[in-house]
C-alpha positions as CSV (number, residue, x, y, z in Angstrom):
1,X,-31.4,-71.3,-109.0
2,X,-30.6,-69.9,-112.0
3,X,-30.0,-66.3,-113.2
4,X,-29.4,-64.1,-116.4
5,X,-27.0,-62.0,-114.6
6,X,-24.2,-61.9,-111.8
7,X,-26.1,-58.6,-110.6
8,X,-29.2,-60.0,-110.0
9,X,-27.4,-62.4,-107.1
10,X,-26.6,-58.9,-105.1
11,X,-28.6,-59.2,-101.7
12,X,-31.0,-61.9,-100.0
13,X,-28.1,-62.9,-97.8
14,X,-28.4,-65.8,-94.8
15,X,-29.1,-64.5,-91.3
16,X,-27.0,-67.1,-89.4
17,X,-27.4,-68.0,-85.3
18,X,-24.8,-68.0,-83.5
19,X,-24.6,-71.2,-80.9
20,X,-25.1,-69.5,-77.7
21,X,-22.1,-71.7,-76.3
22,X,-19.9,-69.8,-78.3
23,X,-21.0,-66.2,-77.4
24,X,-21.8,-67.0,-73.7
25,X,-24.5,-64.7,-73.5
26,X,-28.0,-64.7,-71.2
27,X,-31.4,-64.4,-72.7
28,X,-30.2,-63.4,-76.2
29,X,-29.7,-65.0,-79.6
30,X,-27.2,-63.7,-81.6
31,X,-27.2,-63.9,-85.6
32,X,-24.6,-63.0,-88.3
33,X,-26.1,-61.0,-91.2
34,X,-23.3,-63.1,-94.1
35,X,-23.0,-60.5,-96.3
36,X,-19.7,-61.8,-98.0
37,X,-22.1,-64.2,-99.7
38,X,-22.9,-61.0,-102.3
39,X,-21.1,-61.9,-105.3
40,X,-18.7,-60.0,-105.3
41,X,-17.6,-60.9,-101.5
42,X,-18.7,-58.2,-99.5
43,X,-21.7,-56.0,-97.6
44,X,-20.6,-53.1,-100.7
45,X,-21.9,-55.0,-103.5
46,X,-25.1,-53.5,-102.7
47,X,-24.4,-49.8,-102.5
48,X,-22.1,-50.0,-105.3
49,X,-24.7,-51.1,-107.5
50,X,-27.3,-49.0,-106.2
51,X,-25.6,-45.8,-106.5
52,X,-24.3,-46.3,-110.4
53,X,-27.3,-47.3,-111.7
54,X,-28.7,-43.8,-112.6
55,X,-26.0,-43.0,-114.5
56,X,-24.5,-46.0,-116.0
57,X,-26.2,-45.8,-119.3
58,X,-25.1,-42.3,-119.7
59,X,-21.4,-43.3,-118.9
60,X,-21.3,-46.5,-121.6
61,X,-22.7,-44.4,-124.2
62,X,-20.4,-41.6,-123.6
63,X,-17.9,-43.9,-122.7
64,X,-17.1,-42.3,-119.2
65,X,-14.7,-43.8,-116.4
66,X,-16.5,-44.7,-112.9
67,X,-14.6,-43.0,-110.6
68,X,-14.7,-43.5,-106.2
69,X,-12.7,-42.2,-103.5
70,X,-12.0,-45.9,-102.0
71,X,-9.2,-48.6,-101.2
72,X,-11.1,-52.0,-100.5
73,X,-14.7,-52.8,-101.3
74,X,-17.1,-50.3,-102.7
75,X,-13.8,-50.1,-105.4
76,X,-13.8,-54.3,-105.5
77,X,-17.8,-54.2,-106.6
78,X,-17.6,-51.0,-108.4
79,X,-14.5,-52.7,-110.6
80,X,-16.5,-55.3,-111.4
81,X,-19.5,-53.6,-112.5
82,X,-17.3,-51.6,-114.7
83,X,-15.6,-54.8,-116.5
84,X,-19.1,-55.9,-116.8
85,X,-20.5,-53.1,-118.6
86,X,-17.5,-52.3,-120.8
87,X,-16.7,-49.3,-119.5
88,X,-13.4,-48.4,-117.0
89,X,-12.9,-48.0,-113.3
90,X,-10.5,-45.5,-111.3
91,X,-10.0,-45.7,-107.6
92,X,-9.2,-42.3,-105.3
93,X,-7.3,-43.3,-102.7
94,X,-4.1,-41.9,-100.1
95,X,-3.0,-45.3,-99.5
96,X,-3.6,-49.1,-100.3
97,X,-3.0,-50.7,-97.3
98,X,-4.3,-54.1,-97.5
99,X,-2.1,-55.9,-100.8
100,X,-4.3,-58.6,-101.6
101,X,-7.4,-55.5,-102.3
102,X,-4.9,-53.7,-104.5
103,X,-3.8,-56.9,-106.4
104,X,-7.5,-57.9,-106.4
105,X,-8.4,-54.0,-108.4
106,X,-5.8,-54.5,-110.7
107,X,-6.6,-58.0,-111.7
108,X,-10.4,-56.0,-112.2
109,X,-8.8,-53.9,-114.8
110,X,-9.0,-51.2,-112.6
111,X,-7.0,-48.2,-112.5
112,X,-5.4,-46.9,-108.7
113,X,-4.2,-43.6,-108.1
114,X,-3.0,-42.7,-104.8
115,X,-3.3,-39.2,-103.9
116,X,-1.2,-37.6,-101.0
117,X,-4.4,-37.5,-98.8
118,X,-3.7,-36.7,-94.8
119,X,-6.6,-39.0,-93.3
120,X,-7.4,-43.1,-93.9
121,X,-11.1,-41.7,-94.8
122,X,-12.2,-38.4,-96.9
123,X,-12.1,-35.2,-95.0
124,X,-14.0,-32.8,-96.3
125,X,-13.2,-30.5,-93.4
126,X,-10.2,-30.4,-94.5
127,X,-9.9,-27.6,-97.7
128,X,-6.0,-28.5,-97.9
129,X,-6.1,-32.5,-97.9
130,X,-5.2,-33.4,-101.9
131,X,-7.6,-36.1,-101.6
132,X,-10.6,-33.6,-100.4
133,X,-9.7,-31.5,-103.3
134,X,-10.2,-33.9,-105.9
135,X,-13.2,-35.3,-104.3
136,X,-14.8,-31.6,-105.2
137,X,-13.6,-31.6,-108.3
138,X,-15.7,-34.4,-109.6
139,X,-18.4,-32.6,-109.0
140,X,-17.2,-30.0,-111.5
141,X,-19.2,-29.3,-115.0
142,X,-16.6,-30.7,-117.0
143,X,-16.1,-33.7,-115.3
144,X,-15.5,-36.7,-117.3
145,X,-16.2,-39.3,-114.7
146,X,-19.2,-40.8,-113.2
147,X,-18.6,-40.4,-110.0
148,X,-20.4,-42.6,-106.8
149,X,-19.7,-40.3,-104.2
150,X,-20.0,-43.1,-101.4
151,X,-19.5,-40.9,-98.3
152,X,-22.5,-38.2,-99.5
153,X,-24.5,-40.6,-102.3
154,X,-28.3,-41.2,-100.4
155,X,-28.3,-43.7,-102.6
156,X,-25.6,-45.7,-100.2
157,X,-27.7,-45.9,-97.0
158,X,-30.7,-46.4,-99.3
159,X,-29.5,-49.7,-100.9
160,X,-29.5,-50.9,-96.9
161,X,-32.9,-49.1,-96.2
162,X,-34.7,-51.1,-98.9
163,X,-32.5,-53.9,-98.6
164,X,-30.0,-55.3,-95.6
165,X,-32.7,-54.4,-93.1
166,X,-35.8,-55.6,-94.6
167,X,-34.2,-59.2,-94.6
168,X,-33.2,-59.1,-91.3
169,X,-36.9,-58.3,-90.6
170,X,-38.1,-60.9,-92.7
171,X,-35.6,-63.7,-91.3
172,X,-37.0,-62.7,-87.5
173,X,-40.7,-63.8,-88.9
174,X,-41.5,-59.7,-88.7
175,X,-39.9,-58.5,-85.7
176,X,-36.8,-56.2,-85.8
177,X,-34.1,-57.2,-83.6
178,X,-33.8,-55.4,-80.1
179,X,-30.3,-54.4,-81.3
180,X,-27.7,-53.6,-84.5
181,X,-24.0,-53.4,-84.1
182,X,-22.0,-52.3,-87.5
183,X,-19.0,-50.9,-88.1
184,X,-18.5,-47.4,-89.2
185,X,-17.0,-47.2,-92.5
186,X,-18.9,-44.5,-94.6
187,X,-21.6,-44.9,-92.2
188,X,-24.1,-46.1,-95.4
189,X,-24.8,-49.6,-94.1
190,X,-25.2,-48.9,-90.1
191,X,-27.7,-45.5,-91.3
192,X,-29.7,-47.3,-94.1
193,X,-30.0,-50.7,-92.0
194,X,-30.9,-48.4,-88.4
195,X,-34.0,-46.5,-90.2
196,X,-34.9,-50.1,-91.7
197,X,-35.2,-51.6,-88.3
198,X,-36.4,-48.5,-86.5
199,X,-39.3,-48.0,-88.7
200,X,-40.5,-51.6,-87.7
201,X,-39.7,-50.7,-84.1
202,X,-38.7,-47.4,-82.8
203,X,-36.3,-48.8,-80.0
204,X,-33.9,-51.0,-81.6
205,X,-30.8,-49.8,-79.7
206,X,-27.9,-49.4,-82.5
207,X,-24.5,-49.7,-81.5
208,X,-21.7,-48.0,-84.4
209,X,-17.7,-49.6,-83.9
210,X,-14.8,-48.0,-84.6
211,X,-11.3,-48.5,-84.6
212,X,-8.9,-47.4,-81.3
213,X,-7.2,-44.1,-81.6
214,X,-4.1,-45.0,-84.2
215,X,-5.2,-48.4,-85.1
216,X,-6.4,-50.0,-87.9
217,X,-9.1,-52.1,-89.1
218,X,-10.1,-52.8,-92.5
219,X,-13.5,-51.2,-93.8
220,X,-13.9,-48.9,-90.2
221,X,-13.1,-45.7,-89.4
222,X,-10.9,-44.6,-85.9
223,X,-12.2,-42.3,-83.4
224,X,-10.1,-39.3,-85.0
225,X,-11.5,-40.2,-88.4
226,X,-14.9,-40.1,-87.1
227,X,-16.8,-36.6,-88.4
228,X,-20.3,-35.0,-88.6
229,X,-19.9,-35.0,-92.4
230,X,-21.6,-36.6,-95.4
231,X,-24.0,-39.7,-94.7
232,X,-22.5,-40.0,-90.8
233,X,-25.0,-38.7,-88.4
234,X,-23.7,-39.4,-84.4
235,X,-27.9,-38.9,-83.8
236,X,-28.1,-42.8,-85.6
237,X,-26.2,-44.8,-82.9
238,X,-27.3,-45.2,-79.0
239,X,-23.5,-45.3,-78.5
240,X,-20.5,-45.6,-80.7
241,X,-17.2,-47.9,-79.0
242,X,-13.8,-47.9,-79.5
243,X,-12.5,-51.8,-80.9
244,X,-8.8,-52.6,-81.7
245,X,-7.2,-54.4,-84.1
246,X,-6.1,-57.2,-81.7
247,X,-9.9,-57.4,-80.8
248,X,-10.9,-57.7,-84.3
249,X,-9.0,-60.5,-84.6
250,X,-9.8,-62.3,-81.6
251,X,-13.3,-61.9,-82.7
252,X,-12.5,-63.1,-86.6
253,X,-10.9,-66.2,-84.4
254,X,-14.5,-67.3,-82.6
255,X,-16.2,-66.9,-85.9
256,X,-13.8,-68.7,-87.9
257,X,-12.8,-71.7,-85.8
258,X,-15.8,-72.0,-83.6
259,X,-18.6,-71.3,-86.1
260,X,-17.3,-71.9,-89.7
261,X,-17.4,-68.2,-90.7
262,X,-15.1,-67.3,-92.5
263,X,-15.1,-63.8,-91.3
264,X,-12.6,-61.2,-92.2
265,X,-11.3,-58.6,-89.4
266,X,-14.6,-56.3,-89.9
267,X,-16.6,-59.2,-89.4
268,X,-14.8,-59.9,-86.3
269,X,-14.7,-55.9,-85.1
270,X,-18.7,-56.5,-85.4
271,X,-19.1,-60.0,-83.1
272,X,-16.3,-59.0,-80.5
273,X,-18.1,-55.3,-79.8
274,X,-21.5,-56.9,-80.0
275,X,-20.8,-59.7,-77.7
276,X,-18.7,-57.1,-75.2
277,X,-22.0,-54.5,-75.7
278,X,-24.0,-57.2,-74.7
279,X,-22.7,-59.3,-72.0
280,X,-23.9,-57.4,-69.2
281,X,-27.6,-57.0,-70.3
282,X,-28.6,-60.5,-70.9
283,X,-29.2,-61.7,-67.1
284,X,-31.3,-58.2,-66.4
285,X,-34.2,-59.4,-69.1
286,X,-36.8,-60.6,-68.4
287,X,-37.8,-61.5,-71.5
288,X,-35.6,-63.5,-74.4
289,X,-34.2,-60.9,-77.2
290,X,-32.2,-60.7,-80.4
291,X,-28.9,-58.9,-81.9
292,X,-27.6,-59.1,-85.0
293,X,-24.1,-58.1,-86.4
294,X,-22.9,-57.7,-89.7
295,X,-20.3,-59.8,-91.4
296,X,-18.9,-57.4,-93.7
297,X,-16.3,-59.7,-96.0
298,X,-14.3,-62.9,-95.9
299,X,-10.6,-63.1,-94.5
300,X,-8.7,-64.7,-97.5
301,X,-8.1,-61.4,-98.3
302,X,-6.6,-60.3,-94.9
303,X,-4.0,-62.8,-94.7
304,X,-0.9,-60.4,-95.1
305,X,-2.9,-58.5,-92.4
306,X,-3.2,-61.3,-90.3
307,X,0.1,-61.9,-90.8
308,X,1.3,-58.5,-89.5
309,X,0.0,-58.8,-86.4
310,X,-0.3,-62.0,-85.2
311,X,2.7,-64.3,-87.3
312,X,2.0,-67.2,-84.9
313,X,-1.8,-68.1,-86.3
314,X,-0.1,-68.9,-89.5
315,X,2.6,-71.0,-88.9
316,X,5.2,-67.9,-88.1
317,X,7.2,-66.7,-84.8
318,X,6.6,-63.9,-83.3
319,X,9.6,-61.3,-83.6
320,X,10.9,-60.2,-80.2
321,X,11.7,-57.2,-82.5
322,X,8.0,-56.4,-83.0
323,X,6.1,-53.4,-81.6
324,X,3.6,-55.6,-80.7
325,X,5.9,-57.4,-77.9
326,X,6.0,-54.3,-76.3
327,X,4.6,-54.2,-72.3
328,X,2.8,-51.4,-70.6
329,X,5.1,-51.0,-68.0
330,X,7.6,-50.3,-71.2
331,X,5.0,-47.7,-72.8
332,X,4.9,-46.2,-69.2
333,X,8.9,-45.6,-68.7
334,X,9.4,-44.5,-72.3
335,X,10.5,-40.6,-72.9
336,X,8.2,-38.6,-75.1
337,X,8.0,-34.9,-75.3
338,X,5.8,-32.0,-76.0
339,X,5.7,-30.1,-79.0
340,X,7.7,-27.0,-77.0
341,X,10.3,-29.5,-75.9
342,X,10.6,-31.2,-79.3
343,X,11.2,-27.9,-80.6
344,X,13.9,-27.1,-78.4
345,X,15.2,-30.5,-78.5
346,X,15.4,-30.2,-82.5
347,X,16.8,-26.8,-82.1
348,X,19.8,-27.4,-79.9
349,X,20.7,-31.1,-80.6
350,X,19.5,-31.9,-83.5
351,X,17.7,-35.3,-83.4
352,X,17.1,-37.2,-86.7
353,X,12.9,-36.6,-87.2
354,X,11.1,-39.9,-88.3
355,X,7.9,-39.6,-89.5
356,X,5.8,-42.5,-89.4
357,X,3.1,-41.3,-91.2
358,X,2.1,-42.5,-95.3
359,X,4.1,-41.5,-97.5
360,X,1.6,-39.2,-98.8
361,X,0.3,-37.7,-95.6
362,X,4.0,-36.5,-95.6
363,X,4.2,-34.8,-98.5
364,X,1.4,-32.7,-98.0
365,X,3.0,-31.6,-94.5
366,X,5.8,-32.7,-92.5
367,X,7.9,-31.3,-89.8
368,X,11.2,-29.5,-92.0
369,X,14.0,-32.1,-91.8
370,X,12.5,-34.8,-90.7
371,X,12.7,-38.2,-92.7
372,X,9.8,-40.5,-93.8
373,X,9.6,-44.3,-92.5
374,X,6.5,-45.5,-93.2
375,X,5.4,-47.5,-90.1
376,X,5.0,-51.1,-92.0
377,X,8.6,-50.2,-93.3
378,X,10.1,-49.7,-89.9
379,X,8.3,-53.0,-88.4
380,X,10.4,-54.8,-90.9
381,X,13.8,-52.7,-90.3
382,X,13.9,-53.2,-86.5
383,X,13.4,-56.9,-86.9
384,X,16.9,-57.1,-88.2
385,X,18.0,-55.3,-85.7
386,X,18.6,-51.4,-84.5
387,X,18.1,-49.1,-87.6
388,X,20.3,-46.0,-86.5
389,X,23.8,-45.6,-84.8
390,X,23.2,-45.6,-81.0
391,X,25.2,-41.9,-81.0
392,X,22.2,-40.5,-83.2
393,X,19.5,-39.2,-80.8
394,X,16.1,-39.9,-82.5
395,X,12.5,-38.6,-82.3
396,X,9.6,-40.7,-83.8
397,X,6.4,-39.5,-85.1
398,X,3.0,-40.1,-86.0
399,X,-0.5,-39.5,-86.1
400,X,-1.4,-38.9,-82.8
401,X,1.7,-40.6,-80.9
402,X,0.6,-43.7,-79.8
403,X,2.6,-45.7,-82.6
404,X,5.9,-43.7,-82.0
405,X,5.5,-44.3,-78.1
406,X,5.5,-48.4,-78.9
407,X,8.4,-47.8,-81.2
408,X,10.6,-45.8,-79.2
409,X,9.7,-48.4,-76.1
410,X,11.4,-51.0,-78.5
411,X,14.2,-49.3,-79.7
412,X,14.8,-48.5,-76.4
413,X,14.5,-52.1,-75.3
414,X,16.9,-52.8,-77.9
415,X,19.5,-50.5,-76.7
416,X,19.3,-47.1,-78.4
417,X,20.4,-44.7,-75.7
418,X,17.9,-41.5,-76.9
419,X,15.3,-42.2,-78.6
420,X,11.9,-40.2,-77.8
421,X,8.5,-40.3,-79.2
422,X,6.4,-36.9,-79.9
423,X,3.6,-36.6,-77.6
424,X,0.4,-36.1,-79.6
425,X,2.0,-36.9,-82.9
426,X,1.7,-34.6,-86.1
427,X,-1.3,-33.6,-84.8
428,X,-0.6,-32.1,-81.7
429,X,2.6,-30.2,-83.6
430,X,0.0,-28.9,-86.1
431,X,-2.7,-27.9,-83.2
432,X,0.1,-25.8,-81.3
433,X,0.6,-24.2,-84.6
434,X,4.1,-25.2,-84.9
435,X,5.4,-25.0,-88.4
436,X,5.1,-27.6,-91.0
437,X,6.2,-27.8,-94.6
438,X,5.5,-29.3,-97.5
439,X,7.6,-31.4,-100.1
């Protein structure tokens, strides 16, 4: 086939079966929408395209800047449009998290600024977050940018509406499937591709992913980051479940090795909760039916994160110094306090205060005196070995407490005599109204 542009080979993906001897499960056939095959590798080539059309004649004659609030693929496609059309690109973002994406923008030409932003995802809640702040400023009269807007442009679910889901109806020979399980990112592909297959047939049950409290997975939001703003409506989804990143990979692991996808971690956050939804319902039909998941991107460029977490799939050991060693029983006999007692504690004795948290997050507010170890930073300083004097008493923190709890377990394991963690994190410190300042 030929074409007289890369953009006009956005869309008409494969709809792929899964062999039912891989996913085990009764009554129902299982397909992988491939949307990594967009060329510019991912399920966000579409929207990205869709939502700077109206105004990209505008912005090359004025010579104007496209301009989005992200850190992996919407910024990829949107980089690449830009190049195209001679005109620059500027990602938004608190924190780049996954190297080869960064590396990947920059080769793009693009510009990254990283903001001091308190959440993985835009808050707009939140009327304090930096990253919130510049979000409405590109909105302003005088703005120079031509801005996308991901997490409120229509224009987002709208690319899947016309798009994503009329293929999948099409590849079924006219039939929607009985279900849809997507991650929930900005919630554009799971809303545009549920109206899609719900105006062909009303009871298509949806099923929306996200990542466990604390955890990451690329492209999806966690349950805290989960809101009732912008194009994310809770009314969309039958259910939403809780994956983790270990199931993510376990799930990229069937689709790579046993099928030949070359699924990335959001691809394998989508097969793993869509084979779990599912298991139970196949034997109770009576009748064979159909799900589909999405493969959202490819995993060459996960590998660092791969690497992280599970060393051993690529040739490495396994740390013993690794949070991930780390046993329940452990979690379970680890000291963590309460925000009163941490106060006390700090008070009196005078812990050294690690925050966990971005770098950013902790500039907009931290607890006073506390220090800032980024939590990929203090993975690598406890494999060589304990990180503070054993007569320094020390209480981690994060988030929401889950990743100090695993941390203080291990330094604990390694022979630190007090080391606590901060029950409910940052969060729970902020909640009790317990003061906070800011660099």
């Amino acid at each position: 086939m030929r074409y007289d542009s890369i953009i006009d080979t956005v869309g008409d993906t494969p709809l792929v079966r899964i062999d039912p001897h891989v996913h085990g499960l009764q009554n129902i056939d299982l397909y992988a929408k491939l949307e990594f095959c967009n060329p510019f590798g991912s399920l966000k080539d579409r929207a990205a395209w869709n939502m700077v059309q109206p105004g990209l004649s505008s912005a090359i004659e004025q010579g104007s800047r496209i301009v989005e609030l992200s850190s992996g693929n919407t910024a990829k496609a949107l980089a690449a449009i830009a190049g195209m059309h001679g005109i620059g690109f500027k990602s938004v973002t608190n924190r780049m998290k996954i190297p080869e994406i960064k590396e990947m923008l920059l080769l793009l030409g693009a510009e990254i600024e990283e903001l001091p932003g308190q959440t993985e995802c835009l808050d707009p809640t939140n009327s304090e977050d930096p990253l919130t702040l510049f979000h409405r400023s590109l909105d302003d009269p005088g703005s120079t940018y031509l801005h996308t807007d991901q997490y409120y442009n229509a224009r987002n679910p709208e690319a899947h509406e016309t798009g994503t889901g009329p293929e999948i109806v099409a590849d079924l020979d006219g039939r929607a499937p009985d279900w849809f399980i997507s991650g929930i990112g900005t919630a554009g592909s799971s809303t545009g591709v549920a109206r899609a297959l719900r105006d062909r047939n009303p009871k298509v049950g949806v099923v929306g992913l996200v990542a466990d409290k604390s955890d990451f997975i690329p492209g999806i939001r966690n349950i805290d980051e989960v809101q009732e703003v912008g194009i994310f409506d809770p009314l969309t989804y039958d259910t939403i479940e809780k994956v983790t990143s270990s199931e993510a990979i376990d799930g990229m692991l069937t689709l790579v090795r046993q099928c030949g996808i070359l699924a990335g971690p959001t691809g394998g956050a989508a097969y793993f909760g869509a084979v779990r939804h599912l298991r139970d319902i196949g034997p109770e039909l009576t009748e064979p039916a159909t799900a589909v998941f999405i493969v959202c991107d490819r995993v060459e460029s996960y590998l660092s994160y791969i690497r992280k977490r599970r060393p051993e799939l690529l040739g490495q050991r396994p740390g013993s110094n690794s949070a991930a060693s780390v046993s329940p029983e452990e979690l379970r006999e680890t000291a963590s306090v309460g925000v009163a007692e941490a106060q006390k504690w700090i008070a009196t004795e005078k812990p050294l205060v690690v925050d966990m948290r971005s770098p950013y997050a902790f500039t907009a507010l931290h607890i006073e005196g506390s220090i800032n170890i980024v939590d990929e930073l203090f993975e690598d300083l406890v494999r060589g070995g304990l990180p503070f004097s054993k007569s320094q008493s020390v209480l981690l923190a994060c988030p929401v407490g889950e990743k100090s709890l695993r941390y203080a377990a291990l330094l604990t394991r390694m022979g630190h005599p007090d080391v606590r963690s901060l029950t409910g994190g940052v969060i729970a410190w902020r909640d009790a109204g317990a003061p906070l300042v800011r660099e």
